[in-house]
MOPAC internal coordinates of N, CA, C and O (Angstrom, degrees):
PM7 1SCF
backbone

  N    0.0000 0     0.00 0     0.00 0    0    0    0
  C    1.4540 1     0.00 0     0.00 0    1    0    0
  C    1.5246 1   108.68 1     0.00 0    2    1    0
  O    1.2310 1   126.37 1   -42.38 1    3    2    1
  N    1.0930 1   105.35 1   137.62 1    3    2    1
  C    1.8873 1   109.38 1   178.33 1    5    3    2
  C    1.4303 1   100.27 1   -90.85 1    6    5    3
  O    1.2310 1   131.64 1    -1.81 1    7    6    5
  N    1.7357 1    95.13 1   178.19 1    7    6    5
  C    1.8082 1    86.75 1  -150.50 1    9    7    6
  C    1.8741 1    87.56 1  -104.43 1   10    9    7
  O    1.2310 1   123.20 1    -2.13 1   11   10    9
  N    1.1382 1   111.48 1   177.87 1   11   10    9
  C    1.6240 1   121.68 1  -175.67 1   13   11   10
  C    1.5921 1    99.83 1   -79.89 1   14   13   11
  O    1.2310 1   122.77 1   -23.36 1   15   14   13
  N    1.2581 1   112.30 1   156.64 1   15   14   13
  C    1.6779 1   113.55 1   162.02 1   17   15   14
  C    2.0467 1    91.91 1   175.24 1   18   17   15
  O    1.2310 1   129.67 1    -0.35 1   19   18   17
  N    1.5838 1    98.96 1   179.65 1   19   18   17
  C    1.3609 1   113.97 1  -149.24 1   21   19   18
  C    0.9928 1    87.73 1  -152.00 1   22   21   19
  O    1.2310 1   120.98 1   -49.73 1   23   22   21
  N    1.4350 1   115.74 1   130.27 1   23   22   21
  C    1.6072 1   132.19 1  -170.02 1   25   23   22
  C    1.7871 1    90.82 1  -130.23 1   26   25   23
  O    1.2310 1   135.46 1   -71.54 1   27   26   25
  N    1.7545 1    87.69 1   108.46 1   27   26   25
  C    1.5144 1    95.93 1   164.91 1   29   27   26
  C    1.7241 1   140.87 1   -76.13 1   30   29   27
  O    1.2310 1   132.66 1   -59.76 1   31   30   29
  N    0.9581 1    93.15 1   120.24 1   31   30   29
  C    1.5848 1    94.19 1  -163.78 1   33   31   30
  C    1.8658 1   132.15 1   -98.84 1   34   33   31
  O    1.2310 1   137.72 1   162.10 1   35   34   33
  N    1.5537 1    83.27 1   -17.90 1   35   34   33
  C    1.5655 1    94.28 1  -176.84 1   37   35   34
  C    1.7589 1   113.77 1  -161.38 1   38   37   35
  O    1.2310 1   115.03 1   -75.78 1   39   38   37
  N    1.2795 1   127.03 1   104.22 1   39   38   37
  C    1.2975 1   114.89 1  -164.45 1   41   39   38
  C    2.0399 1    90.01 1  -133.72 1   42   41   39
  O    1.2310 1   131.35 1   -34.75 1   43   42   41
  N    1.7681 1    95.69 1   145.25 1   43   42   41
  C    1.4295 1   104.27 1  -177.79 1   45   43   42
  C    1.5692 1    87.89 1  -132.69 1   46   45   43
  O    1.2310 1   127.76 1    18.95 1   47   46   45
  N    1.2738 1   102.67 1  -161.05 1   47   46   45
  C    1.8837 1   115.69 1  -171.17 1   49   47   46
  C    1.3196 1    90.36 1   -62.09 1   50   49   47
  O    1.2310 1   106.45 1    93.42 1   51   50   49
  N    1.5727 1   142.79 1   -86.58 1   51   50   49
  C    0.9824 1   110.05 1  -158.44 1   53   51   50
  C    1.6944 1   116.70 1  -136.93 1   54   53   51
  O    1.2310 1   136.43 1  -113.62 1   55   54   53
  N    1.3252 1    85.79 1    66.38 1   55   54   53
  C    1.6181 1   106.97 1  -161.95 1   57   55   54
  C    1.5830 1   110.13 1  -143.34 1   58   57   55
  O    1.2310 1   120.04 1   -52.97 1   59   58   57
  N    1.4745 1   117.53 1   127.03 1   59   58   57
  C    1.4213 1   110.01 1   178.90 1   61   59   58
  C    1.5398 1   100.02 1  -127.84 1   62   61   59
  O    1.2310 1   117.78 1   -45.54 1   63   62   61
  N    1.1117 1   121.83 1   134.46 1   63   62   61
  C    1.9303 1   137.17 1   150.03 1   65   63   62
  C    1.1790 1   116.67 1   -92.44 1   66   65   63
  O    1.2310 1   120.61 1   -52.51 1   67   66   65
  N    1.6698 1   116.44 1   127.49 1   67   66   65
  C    1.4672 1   119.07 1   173.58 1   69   67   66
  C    1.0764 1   114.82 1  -153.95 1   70   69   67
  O    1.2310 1   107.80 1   -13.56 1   71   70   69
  N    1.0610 1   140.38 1   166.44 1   71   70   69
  C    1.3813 1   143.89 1   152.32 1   73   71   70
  C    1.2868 1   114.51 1   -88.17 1   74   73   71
  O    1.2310 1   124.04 1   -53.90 1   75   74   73
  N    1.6110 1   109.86 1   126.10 1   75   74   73
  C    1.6382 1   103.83 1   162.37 1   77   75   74
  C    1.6279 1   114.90 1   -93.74 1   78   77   75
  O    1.2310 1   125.91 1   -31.70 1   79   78   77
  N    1.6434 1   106.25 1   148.30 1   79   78   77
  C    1.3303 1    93.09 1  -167.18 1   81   79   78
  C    1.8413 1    89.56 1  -117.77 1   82   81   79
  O    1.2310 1   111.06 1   -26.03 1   83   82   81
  N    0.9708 1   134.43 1   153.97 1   83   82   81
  C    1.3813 1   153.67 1   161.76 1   85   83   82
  C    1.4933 1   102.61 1  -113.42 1   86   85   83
  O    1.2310 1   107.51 1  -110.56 1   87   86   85
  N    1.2023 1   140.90 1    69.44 1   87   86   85
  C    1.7796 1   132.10 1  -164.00 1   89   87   86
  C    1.5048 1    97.22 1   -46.49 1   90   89   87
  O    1.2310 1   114.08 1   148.44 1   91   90   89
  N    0.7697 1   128.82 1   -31.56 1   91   90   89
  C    1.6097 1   125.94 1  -157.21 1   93   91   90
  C    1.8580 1   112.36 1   -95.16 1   94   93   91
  O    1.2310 1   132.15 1   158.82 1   95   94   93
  N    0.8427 1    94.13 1   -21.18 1   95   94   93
  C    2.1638 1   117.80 1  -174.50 1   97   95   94
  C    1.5060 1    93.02 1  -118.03 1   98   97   95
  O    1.2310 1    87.34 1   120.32 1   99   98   97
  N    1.4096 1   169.55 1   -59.68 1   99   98   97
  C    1.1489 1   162.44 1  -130.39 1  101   99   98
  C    1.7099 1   128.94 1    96.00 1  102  101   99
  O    1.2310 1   116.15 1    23.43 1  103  102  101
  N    0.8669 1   124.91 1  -156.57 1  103  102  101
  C    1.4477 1   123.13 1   172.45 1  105  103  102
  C    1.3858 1   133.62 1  -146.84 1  106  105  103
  O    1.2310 1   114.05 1   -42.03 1  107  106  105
  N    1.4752 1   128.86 1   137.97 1  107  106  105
  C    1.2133 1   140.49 1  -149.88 1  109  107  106
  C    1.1749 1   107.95 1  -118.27 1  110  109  107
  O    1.2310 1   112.98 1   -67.27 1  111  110  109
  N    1.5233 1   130.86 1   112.73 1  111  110  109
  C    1.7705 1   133.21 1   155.90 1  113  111  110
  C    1.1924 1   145.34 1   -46.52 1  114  113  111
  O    1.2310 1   103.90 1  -123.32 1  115  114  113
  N    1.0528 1   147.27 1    56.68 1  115  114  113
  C    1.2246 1   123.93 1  -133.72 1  117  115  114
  C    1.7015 1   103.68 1  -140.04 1  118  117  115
  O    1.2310 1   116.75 1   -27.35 1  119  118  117
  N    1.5206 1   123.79 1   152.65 1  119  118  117
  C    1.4946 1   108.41 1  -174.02 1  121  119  118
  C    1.3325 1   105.60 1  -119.27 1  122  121  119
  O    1.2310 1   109.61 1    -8.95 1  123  122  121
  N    1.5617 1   137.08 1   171.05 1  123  122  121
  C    1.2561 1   144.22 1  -155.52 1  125  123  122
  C    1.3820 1    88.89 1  -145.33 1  126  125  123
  O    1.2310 1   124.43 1   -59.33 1  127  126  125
  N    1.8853 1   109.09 1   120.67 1  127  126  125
  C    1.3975 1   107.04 1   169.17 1  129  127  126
  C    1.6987 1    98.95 1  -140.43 1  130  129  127
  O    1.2310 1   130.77 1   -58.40 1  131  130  129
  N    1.7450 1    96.83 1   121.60 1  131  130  129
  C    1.5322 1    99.62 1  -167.07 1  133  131  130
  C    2.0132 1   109.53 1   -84.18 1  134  133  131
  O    1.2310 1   118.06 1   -66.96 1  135  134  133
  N    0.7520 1   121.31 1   113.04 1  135  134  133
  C    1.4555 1   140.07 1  -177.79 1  137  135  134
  C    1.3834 1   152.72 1  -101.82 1  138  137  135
  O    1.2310 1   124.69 1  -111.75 1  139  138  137
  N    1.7509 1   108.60 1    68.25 1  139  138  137
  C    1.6342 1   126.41 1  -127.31 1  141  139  138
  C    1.6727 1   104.00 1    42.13 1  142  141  139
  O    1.2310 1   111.53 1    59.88 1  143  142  141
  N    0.8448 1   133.56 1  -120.12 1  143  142  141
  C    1.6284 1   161.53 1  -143.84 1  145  143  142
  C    1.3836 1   124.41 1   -76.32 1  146  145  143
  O    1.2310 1   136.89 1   127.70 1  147  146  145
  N    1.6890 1    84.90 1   -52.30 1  147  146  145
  C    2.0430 1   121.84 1   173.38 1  149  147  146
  C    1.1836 1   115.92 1   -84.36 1  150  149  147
  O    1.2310 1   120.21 1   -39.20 1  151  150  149
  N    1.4096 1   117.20 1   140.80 1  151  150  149
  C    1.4828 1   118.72 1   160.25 1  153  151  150
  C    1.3653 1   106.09 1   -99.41 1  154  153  151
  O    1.2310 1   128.18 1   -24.88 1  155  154  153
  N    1.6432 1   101.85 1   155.12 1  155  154  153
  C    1.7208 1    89.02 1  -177.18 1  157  155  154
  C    2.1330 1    76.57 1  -119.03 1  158  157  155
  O    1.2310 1   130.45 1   -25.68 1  159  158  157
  N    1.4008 1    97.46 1   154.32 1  159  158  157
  C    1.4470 1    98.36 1   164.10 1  161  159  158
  C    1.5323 1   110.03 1  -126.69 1  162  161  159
  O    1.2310 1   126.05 1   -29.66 1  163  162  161
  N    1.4719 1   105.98 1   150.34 1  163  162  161
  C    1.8657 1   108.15 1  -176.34 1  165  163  162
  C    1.1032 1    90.58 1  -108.48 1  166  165  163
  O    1.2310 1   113.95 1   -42.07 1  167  166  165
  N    1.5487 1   129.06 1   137.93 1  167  166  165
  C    1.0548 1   112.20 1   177.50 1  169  167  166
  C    1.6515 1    97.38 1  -117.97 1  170  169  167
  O    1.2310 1   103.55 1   -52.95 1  171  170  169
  N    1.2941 1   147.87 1   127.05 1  171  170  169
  C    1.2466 1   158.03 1  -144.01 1  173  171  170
  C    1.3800 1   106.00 1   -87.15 1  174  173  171
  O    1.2310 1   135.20 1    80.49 1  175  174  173
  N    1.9522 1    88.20 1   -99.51 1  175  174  173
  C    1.3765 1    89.83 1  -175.90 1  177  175  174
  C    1.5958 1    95.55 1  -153.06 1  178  177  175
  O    1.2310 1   122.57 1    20.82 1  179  178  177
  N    1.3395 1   112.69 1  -159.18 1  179  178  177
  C    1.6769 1   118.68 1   173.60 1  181  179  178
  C    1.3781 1    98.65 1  -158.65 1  182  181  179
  O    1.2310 1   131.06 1   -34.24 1  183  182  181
  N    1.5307 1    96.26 1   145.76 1  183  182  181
  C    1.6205 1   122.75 1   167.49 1  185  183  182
  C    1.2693 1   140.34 1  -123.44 1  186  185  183
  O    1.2310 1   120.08 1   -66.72 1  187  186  185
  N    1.0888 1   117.45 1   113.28 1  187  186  185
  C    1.3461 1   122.15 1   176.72 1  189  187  186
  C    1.4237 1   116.90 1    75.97 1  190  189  187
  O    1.2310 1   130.71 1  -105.31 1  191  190  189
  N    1.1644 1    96.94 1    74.69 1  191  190  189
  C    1.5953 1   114.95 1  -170.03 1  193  191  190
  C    1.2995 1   108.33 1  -123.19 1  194  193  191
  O    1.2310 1   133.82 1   -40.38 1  195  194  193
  N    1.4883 1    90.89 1   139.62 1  195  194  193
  C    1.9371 1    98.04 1  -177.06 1  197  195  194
  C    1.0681 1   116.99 1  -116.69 1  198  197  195
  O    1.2310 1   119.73 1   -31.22 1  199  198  197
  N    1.5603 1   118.13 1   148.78 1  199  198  197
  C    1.2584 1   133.69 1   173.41 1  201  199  198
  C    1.3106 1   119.17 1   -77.15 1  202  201  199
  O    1.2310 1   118.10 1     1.79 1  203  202  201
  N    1.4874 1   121.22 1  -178.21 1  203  202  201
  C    1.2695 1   118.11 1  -171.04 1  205  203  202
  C    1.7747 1   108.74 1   -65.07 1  206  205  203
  O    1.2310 1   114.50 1   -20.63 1  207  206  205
  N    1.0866 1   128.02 1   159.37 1  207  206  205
  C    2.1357 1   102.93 1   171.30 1  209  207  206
  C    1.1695 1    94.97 1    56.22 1  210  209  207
  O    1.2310 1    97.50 1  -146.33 1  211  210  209
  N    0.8794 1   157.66 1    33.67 1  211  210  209
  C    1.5971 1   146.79 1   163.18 1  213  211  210
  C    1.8815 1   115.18 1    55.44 1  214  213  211
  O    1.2310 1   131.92 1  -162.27 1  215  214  213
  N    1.3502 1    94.58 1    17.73 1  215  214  213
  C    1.6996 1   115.74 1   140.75 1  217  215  214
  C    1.0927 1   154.56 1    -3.19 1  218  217  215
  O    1.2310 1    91.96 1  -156.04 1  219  218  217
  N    1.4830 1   165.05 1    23.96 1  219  218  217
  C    1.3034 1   157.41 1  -154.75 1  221  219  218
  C    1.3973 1    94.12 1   -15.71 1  222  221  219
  O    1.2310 1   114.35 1   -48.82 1  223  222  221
  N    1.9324 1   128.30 1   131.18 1  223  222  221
  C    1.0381 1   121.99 1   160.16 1  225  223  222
  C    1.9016 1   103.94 1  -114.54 1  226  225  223
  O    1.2310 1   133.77 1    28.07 1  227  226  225
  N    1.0523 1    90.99 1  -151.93 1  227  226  225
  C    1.5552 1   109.16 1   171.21 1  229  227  226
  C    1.7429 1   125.81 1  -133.84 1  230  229  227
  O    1.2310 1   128.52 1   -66.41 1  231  230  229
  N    1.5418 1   101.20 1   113.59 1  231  230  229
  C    1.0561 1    91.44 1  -120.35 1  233  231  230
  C    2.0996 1    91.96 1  -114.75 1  234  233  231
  O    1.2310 1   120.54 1   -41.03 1  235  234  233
  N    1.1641 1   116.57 1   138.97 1  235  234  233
  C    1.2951 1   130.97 1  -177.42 1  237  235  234
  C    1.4438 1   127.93 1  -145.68 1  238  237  235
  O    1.2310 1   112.45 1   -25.66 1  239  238  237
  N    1.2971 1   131.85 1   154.34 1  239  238  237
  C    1.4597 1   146.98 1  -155.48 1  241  239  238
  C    1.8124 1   105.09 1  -120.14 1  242  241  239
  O    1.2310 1   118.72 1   -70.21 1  243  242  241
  N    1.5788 1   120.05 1   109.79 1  243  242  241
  C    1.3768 1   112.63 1   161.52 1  245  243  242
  C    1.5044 1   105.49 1  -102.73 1  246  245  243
  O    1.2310 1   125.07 1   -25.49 1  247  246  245
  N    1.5016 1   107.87 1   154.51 1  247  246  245
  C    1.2909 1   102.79 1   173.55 1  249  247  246
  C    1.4411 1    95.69 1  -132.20 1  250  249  247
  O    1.2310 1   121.26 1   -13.86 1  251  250  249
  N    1.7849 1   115.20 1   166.14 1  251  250  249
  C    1.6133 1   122.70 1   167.35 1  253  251  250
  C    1.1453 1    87.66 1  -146.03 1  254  253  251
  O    1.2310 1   124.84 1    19.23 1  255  254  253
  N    1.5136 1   108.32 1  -160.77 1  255  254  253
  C    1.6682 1   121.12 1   179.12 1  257  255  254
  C    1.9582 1    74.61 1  -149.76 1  258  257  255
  O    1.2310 1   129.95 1   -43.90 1  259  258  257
  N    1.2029 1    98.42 1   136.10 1  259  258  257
  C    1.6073 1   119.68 1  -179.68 1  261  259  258
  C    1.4786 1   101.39 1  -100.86 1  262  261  259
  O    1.2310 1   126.46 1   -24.92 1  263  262  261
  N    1.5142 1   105.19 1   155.08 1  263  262  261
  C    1.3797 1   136.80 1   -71.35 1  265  263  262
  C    1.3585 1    98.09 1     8.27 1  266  265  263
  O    1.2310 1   108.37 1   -46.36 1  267  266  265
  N    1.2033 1   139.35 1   133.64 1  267  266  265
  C    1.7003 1   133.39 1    95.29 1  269  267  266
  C    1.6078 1   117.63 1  -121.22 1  270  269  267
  O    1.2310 1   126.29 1   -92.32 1  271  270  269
  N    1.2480 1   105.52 1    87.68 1  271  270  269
  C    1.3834 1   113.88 1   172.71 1  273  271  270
  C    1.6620 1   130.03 1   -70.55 1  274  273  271
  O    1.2310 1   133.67 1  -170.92 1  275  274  273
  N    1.7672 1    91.18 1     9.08 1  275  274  273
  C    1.2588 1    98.53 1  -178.53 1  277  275  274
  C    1.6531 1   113.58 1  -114.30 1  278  277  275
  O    1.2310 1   127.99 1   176.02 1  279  278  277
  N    1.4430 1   102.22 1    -3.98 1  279  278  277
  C    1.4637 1   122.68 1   161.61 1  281  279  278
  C    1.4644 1    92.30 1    73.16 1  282  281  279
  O    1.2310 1    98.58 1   160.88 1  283  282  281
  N    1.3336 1   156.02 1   -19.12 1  283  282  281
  C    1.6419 1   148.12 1   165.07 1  285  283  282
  C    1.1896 1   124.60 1   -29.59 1  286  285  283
  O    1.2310 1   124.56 1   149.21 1  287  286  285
  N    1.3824 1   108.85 1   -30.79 1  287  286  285
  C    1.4724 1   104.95 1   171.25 1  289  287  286
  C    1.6182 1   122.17 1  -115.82 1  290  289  287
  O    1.2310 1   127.93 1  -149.84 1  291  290  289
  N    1.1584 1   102.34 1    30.16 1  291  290  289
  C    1.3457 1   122.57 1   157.16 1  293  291  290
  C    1.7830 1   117.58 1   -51.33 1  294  293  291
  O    1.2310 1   116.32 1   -36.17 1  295  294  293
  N    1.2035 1   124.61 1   143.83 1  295  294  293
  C    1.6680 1   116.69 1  -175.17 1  297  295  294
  C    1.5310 1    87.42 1  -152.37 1  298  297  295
  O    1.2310 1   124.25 1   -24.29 1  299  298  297
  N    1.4606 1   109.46 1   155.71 1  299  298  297
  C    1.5636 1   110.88 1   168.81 1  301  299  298
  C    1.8102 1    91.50 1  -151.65 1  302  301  299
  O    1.2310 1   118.68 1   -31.25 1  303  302  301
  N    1.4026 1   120.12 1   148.75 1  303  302  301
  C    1.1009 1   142.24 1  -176.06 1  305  303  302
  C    1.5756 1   102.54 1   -87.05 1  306  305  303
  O    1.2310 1   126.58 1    -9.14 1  307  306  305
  N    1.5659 1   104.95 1   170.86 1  307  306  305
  C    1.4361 1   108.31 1   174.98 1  309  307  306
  C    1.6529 1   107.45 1   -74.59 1  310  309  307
  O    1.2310 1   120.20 1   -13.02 1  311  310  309
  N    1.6506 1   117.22 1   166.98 1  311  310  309
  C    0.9125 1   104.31 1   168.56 1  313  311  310
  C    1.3133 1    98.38 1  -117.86 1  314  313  311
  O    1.2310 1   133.30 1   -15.97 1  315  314  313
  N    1.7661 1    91.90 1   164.03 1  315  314  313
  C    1.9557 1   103.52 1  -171.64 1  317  315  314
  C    1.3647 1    91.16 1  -131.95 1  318  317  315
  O    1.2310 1   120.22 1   -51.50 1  319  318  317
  N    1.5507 1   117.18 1   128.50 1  319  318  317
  C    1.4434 1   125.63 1  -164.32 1  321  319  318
  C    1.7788 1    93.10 1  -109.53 1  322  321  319
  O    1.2310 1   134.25 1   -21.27 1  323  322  321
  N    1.6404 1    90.04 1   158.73 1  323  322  321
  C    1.7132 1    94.61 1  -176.80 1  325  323  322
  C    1.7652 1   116.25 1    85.64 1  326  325  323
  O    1.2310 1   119.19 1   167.21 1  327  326  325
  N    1.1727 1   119.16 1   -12.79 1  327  326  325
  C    1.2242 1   116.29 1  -149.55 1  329  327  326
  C    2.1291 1   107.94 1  -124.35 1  330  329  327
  O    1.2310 1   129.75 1   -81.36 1  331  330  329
  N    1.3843 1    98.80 1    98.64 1  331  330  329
  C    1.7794 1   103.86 1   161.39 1  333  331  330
  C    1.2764 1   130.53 1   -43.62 1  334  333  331
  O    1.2310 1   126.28 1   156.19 1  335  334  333
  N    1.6068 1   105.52 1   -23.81 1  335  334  333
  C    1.7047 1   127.03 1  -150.79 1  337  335  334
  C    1.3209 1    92.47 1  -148.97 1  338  337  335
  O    1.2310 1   115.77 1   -91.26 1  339  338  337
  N    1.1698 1   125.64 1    88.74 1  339  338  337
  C    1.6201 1   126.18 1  -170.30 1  341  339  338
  C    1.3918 1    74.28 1  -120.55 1  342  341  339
  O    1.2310 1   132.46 1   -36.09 1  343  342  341
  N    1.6265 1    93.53 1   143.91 1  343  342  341
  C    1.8733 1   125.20 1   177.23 1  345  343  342
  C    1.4760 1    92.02 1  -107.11 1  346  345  343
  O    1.2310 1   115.49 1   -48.88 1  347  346  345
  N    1.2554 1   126.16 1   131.12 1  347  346  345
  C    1.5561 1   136.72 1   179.33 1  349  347  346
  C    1.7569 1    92.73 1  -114.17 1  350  349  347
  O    1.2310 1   124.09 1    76.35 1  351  350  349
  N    1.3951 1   109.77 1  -103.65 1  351  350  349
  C    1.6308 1    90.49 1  -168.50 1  353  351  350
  C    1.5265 1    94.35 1    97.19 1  354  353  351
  O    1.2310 1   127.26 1  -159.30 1  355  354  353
  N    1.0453 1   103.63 1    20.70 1  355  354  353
  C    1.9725 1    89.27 1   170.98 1  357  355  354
  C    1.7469 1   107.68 1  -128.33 1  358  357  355
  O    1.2310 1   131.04 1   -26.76 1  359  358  357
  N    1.3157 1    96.30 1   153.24 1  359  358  357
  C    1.3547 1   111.99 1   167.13 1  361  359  358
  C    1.4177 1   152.58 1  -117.20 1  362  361  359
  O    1.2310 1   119.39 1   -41.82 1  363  362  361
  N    1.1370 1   118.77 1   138.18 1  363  362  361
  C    1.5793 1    97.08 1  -163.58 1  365  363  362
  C    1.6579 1   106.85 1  -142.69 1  366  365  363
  O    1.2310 1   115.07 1   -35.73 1  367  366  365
  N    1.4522 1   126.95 1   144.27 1  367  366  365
  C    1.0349 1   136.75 1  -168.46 1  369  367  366
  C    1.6699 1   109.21 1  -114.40 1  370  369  367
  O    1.2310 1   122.42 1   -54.86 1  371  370  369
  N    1.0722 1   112.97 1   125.14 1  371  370  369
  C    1.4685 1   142.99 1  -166.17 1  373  371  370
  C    1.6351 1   111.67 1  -112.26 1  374  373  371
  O    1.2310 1   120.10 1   180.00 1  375  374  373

C-alpha cells in the first residue's frame, strides 16, 4: 500500500484547494474555507475510485475534525451509486 499525502494546489488568505490522494482508493477535491470559528468544507468531487474486486461501489464522503470523541460533528454526504467519478458538490460546516 502507498502511503497517504496531499498535494497543494491552490491557497488564498483563508482558503485552501487540494486534492487528497489515497494512490491506492483514488482521489477527492475538495476546498477548506476557515470562517471566524467554523470551517466550511466544499467537497467537489472524486476520481477513480475502486470498489471492493475492482467493483463499481457506491460511493460517499464523511468528514469530522479529530479529536471528536463525541462524534457530533461527524457529517456524511449523499451517496451516488454506480459511479468511479462521483460529483459531490456538497458542503458542510465544521
Amino acid at each position: 500500500m502507498e502511503p497517504r499525502h496531499a498535494h497543494l494546489c491552490a491557497k488564498s488568505a483563508n482558503r485552501l484547494q487540494f486534492p487528497c490522494c489515497l494512490a491506492t482508493f483514488g482521489q477527492l477535491k475538495l476546498s477548506i474555507h476557515l470562517q471566524g470559528r467554523r470551517l466550511k468544507l466544499y467537497v467537489v468531487e472524486a476520481k477513480r475510485l475502486m470498489g471492493k474486486q475492482d467493483r463499481v461501489c457506491g460511493s460517499f464522503v464523511k468528514v469530522s475534525i479529530v479529536p471528536d470523541t463525541s462524534r457530533k460533528c461527524r457529517q456524511k454526504s449523499r451517496t451516488i451509486l454506480g459511479s468511479t467519478n462521483p460529483v459531490f458538490h456538497e458542503q458542510f460546516i465544521l
